[in-house]
C-alpha positions in Angstrom: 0.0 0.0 0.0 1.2 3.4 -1.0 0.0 6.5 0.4 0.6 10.2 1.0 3.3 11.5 4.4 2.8 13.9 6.0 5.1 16.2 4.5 3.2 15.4 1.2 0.7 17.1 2.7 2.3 20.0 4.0 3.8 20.7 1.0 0.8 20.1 -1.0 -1.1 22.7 1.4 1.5 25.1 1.6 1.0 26.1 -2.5 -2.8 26.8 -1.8 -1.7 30.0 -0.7 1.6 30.5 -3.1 -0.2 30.3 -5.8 -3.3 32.8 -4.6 -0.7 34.8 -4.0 1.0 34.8 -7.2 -2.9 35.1 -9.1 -3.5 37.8 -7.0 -0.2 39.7 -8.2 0.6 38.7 -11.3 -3.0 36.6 -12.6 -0.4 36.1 -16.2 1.2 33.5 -14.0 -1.5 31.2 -13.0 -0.1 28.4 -14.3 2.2 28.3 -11.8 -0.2 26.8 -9.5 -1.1 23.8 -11.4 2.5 23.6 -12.5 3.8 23.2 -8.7 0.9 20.5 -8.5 1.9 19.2 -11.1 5.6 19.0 -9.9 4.8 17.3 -6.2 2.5 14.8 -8.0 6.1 13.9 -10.3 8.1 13.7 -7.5 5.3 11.7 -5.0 5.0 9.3 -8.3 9.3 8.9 -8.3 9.2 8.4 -4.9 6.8 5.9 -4.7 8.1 3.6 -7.5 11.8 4.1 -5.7 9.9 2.8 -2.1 8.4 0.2 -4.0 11.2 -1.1 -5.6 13.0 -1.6 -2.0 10.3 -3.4 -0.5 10.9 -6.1 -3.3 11.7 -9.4 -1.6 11.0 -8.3 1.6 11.0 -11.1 3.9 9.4 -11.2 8.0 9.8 -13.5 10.6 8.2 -14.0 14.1 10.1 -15.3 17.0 8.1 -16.4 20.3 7.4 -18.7 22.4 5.0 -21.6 21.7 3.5 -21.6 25.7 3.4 -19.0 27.9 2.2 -19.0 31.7 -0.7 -16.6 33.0 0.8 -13.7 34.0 4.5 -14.5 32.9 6.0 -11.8 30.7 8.0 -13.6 27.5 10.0 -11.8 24.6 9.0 -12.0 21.2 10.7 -10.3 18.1 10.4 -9.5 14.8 12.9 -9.1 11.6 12.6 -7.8 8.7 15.2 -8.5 6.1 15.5 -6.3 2.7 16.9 -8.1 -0.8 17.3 -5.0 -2.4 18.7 -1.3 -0.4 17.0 -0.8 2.4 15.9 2.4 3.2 17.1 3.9 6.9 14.4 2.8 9.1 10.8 1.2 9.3 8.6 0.9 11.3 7.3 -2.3 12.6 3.9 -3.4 14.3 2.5 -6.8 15.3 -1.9 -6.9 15.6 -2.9 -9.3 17.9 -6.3 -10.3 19.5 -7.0 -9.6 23.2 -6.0 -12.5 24.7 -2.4 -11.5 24.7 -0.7 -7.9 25.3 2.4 -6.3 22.7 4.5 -3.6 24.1 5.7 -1.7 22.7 3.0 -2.4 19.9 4.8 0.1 17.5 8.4 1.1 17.0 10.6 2.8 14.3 14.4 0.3 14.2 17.0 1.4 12.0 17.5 -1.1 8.6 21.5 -1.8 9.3 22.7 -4.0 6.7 19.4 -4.4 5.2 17.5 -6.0 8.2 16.1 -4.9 11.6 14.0 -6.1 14.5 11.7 -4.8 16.9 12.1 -6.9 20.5 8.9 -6.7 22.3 7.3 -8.1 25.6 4.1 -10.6 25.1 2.2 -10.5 28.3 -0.9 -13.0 28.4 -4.2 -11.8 29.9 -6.9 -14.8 29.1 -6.6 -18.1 29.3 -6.6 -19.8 26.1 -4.9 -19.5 22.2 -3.7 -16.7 21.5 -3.1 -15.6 17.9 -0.6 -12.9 16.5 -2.8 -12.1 13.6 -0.4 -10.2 10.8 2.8 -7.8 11.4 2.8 -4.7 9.6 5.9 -2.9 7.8 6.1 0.6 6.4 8.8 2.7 5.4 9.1 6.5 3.6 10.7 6.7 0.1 13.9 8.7 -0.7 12.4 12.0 -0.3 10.1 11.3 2.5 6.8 12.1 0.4 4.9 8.5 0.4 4.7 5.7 2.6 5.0 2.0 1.2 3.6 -0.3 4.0 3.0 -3.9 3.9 1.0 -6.7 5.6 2.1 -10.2 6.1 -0.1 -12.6 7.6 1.5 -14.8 10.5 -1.3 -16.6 11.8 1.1 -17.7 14.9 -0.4 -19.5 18.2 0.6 -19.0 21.5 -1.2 -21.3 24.3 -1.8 -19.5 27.4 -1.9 -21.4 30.3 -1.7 -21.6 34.1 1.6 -20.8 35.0 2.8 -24.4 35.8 7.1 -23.4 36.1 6.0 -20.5 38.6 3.1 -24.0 40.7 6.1 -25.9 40.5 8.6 -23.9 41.8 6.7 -22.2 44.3 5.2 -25.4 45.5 8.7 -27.2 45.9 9.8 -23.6 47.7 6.9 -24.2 49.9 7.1 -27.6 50.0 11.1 -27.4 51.3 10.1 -24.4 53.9 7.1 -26.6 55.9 7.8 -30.0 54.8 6.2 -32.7 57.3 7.9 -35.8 55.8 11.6 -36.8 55.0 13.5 -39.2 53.5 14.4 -41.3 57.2 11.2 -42.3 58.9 11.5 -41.1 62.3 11.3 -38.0 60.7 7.0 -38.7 60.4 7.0 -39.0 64.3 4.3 -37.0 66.1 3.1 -35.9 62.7 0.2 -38.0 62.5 -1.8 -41.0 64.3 -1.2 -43.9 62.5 0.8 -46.3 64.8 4.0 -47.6 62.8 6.2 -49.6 65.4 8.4 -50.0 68.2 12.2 -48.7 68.9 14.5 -48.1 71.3 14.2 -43.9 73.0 16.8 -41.7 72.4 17.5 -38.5 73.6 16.2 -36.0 71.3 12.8 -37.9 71.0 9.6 -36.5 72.3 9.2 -38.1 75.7 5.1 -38.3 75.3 6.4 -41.0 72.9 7.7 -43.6 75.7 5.1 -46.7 76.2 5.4 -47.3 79.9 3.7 -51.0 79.7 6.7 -51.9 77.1 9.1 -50.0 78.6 8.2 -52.0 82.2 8.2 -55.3 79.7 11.4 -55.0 78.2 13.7 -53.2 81.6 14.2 -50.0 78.8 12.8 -47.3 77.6 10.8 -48.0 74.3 9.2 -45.6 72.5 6.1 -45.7 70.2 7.0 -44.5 66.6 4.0 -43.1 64.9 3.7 -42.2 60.9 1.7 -39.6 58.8 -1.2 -41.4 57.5 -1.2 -40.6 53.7 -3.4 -41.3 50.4 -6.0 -38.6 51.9 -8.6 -37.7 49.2 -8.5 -34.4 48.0 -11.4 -32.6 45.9 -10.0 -29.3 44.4 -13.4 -27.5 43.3 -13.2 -24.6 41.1 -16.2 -22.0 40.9 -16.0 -20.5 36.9 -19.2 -18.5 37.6 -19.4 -14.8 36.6 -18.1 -13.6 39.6 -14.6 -15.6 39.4 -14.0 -14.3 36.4 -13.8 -10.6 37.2 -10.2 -9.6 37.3 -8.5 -9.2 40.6 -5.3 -7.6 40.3 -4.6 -7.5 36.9 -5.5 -11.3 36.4 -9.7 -13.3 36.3 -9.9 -14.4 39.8 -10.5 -18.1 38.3 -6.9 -17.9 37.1 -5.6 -16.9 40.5 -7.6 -19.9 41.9 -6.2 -22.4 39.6 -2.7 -21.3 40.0 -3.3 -21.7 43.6 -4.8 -25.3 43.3 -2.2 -26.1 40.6 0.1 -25.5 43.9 -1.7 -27.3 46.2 -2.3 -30.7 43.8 1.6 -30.7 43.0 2.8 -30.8 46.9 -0.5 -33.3 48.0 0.6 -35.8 44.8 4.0 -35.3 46.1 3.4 -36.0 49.8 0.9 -39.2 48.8 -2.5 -37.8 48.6 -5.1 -38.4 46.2 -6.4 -35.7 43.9 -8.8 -34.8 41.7 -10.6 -31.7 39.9 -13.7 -30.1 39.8 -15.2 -27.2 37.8 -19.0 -25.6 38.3 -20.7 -22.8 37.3 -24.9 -23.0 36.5 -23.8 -26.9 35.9 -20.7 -28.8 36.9 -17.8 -27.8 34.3 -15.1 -30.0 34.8 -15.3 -34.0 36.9 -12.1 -35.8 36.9 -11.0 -39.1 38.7 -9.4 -39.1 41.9 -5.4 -39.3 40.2 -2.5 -40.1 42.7 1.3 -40.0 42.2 3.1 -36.7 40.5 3.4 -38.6 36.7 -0.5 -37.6 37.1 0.1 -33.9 37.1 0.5 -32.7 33.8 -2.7 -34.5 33.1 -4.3 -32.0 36.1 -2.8 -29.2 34.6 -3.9 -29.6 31.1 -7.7 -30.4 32.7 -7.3 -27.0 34.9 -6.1 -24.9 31.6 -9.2 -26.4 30.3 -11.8 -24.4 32.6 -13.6 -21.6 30.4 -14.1 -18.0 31.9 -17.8 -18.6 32.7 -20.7 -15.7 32.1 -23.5 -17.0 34.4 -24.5 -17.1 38.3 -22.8 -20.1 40.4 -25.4 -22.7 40.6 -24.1 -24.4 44.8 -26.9 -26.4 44.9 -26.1 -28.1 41.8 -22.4 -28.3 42.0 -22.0 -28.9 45.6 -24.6 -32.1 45.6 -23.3 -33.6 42.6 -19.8 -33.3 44.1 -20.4 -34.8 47.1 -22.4 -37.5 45.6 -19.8 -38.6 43.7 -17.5 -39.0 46.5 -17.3 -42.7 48.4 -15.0 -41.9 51.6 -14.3 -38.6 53.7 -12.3 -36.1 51.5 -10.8 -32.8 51.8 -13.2 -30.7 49.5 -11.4 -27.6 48.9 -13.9 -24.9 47.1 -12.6 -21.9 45.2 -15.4 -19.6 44.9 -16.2 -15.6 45.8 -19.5 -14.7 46.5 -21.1 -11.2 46.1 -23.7 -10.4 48.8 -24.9 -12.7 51.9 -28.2 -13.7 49.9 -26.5 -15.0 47.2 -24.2 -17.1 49.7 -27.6 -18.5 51.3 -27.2 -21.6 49.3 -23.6 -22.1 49.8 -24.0 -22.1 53.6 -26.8 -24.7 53.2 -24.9 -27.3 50.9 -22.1 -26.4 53.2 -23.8 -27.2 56.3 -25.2 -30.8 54.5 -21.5 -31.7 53.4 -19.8 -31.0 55.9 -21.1 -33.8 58.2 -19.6 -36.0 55.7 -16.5 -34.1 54.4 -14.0 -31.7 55.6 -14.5 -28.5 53.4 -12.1 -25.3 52.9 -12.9 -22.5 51.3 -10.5 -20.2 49.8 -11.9 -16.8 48.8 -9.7 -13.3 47.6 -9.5 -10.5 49.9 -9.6 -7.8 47.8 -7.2 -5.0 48.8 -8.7 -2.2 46.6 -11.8 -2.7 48.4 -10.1 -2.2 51.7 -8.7 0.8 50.5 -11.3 2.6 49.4 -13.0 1.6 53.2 -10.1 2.8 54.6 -8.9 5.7 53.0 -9.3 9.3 54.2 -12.9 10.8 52.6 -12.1 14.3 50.7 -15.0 14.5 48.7 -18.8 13.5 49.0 -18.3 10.9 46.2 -15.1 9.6 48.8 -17.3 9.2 51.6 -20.3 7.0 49.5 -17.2 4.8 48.4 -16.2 4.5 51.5 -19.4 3.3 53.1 -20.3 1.4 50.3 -16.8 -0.5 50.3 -17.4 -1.1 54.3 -20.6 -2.2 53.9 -19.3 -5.0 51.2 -16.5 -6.1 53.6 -18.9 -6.5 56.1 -21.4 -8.3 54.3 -18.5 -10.3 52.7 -17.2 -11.2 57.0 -20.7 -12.1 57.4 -20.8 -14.8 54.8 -17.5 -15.8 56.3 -18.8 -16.3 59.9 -21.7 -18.6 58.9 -19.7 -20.5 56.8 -17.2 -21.5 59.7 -20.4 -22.1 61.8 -21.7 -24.4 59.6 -18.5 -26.3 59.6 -16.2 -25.2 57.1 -12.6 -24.0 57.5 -11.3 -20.3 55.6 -8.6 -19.5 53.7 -9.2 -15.3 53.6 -6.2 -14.1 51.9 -4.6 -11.5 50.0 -3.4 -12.7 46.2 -0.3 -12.3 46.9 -0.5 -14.4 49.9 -3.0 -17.3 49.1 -1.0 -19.9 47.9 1.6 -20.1 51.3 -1.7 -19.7 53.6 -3.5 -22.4 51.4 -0.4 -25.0 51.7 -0.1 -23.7 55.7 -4.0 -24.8 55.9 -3.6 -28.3 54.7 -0.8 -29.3 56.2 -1.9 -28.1 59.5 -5.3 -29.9 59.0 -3.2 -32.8 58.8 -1.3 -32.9 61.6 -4.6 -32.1 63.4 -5.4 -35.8 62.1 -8.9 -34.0 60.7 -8.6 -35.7 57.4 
């Protein structure tokens, strides 16, 4: 495509008023007007063919990455290359669609040795496949007076998923900081209930340990070694309703929740625990099998990336009964949801109440700090006090919701974003060394 610069213009505009001028003093000359159109039209017509000519053979090419994690910035570049002379810069732009964020999404590179890239930072916001649609090149002839730009279709995916290096490594972080079991088993002593054996006391061990009746038995002190009871069942159960996918610092809070899940599957498969998914909006989503060992967790992940950002209101009734009815021995149920008043909750704190005589549920909900702020900040303004009282009312509404819930049984996980992944690990290991699995 060839069009007009902006200097073009300006110099096409500028002899409106030359050439009124000259009619007005001299009207014999009037063809000096048409003449200096004439002359610019010459020289945009030269200046075009020279642009096209260099943009002969030009070649593009796309470098990213083929996966990226939600919410992990990548690098991504493109090069243009030029057969014939290249002219001393372009400019280069990438269109993508909104799943994924370019920046910067336009930039002028000088053409050294008849090629040049533009480096740019790809930063996912859905979710999903992500497509980088076309690039586009343009560059000014010789004299500056056209533009000669150029589309090339790329058609390049990008999968977006969870963002399974950053699970992995902060779950083995995690893991390493409050890890209950070790490689030597004495190491699992006082952790849990499960009766293992027999052994001599030594000093160092906890003296609650010592079985008098043995120790009387045997003329020594003998000590009961306990172990951590392991292959727990644990439900992760992921609300994809309309209010989980409003963003939450910068990210849908279903995304948070599934990085956070992600987390808590990796460490549980690792420890010896059973695990297994569960997605619900209006109707259950998402039902997988109960999957043990860590070879199971790609297959978790790739069922988790799977979860669509869902438009209508959370159906608990539903979900929560078809969960538990699918479920054949106790299990941790741990439900990721966010609800938006205390009437819509009503629901949830009945299922709740049912399960709960059956299972141990946790529920892990966002604390959303710009809410806090605005109930906390320092009213200016009229609008600053309504947003104030409207903000405190919601938090109190929100703690409301929170103080039946634990009434009617369940354990909370109220954290900030930053924060919920460590407070949800702390929570399940300390449930388990309450034996309450």
């Amino acid at each position: 495509m060839i069009y007009p610069t902006l200097r073009a213009v300006i110099i096409a505009a500028l002899g409106a008023p030359v050439a009124l001028a000259i009619g007005i003093a001299a009207p014999a000359l009037w063809l000096a007007a048409p003449a200096w159109l004439l002359l610019l039209a010459a020289a945009i017509l030269v200046d075009a063919g020279l642009a096209w000519r260099t943009g002969r053979g030009l070649s593009v090419a796309f470098t990213a990455p083929a996966r990226m994690g939600l919410g992990v910035e990548a690098e991504g570049r493109l090069a243009v290359a030029f057969q014939r002379a290249a002219p001393p810069s372009a400019e280069l732009a990438v269109e993508t669609d909104a799943r994924i964020a370019v920046a910067p999404d336009r930039l002028t590179v000088p053409t050294e040795g008849r090629s040049g890239s533009l480096a740019m930072t790809l930063t996912p916001r859905r979710r999903g496949e992500a497509m980088i649609e076309r690039a586009w090149v343009r560059w000014t002839g010789p004299l500056g007076l056209v533009w000669s730009q150029h589309s090339h279709g790329l058609r390049r995916k990008i999968v977006l998923t969870p963002d399974i290096a950053g699970v992995k490594a902060e779950a083995m972080r995690l893991f390493a900081r409050d890890a209950m079991f070790g490689v030597k088993a004495q190491i699992d002593t006082g952790e849990g209930a499960e009766y293992h054996a027999l052994r001599d006391y030594a000093e160092g061990m906890d003296p609650r340990s010592v079985d008098w009746k043995q120790s009387a038995r045997h003329g020594k002190l003998i000590s009961k070694e306990y172990r951590t009871e392991r292959n727990h069942q644990i439900l992760l159960a992921l609300d994809t309703g309309r209010t989980m996918s409003e963003p939450l610092a910068g990210l849908p809070r279903i995304d948070r929740a599934i990085n956070a899940a992600l987390t808590l599957a990796y460490v549980s498969l690792k420890i010896g625990d059973r695990v297994g998914l569960f997605g619900f909006d209006a109707r259950p989503r998402l039902k997988t099998g109960i999957a043990a060992g860590v070879g199971s967790f790609p297959l978790l992940e790739h069922l988790a990336a799977s979860l669509d950002y869902g438009e209508e209101e959370t159906n608990y009734t539903l979900g929560l009964t078809q969960l538990a009815s699918d479920l054949e021995r106790r299990s941790l149920i741990v439900v990721f949801t966010e609800f938006a008043d205390p009437t819509s909750a009503e629901l949830l704190i009945e299922n709740t109440a049912r399960i709960s005589k059956r299972h141990l549920v946790l529920f892990v909900v966002f604390r959303d700090e710009a809410l806090e702020a605005f109930a906390q900040s320092e009213p200016v303004t009229a609008d600053d006090v309504s947003r104030a009282v409207a903000a405190a009312t919601l938090l109190r509404e929100r703690e409301l919701v929170l103080t039946r819930l634990r009434r009617a049984g369940a354990q909370i996980v109220d954290a900030p974003v930053a924060s919920v992944g460590p407070r949800l690990l702390n929570a399940y290991l300390d449930l388990k060394r309450r034996d309450l699995l």
